[in-house]
Steps between C-alpha positions, in 0.01 A plus 500: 500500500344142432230687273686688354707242379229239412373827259820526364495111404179583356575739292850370381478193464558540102858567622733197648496596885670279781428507872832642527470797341167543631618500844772756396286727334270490882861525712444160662706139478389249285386281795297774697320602154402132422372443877318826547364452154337178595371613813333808364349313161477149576746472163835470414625796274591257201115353558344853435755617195376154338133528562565825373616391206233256441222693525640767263545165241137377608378862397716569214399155348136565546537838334712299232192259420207701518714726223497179343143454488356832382757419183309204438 
C-alpha cells in the first residue's frame, strides 16, 4: 500500500493532494497512513509530494535554460 501510494504522490503531484485524501483513497485513517508511511520510507507523505515537486521544477528549469541557450 505504502508504494503504491508514494507512486501515486509521484505521479500527481501536479494536482493539490492532502494526506487526508490520500489515506482515503488507500482505506486507512489519517494517523495510521502518516505512521506507516514513515516507517516504510523514512518520509513524511507531504516531504515526498514536495521533493516531488522540486525536482520536476529543478528539471523543467534546466530544460527551460538550455532552450534558452541554443536561441542564443
Amino acid at each position: 500500500m505504502i508504494i503504491k501510494a508514494q507512486e501515486y504522490i509521484e505521479h500527481n503531484f501536479a494536482e493539490k493532494i492532502s494526506i487526508q485524501q490520500l489515506s482515503e483513497r488507500f482505506t486507512v485513517g489519517r494517523r495510521n497512513f502518516d505512521r506507516r508511511f514513515i516507517k516504510a520510507t523514512g518520509n513524511t507523505p507531504l516531504n515526498i509530494y514536495n521533493v516531488s515537486k522540486s525536482n520536476l521544477q529543478k528539471r523543467t528549469g534546466n530544460l527551460w535554460k538550455n532552450s534558452e541557450r541554443s536561441h542564443v
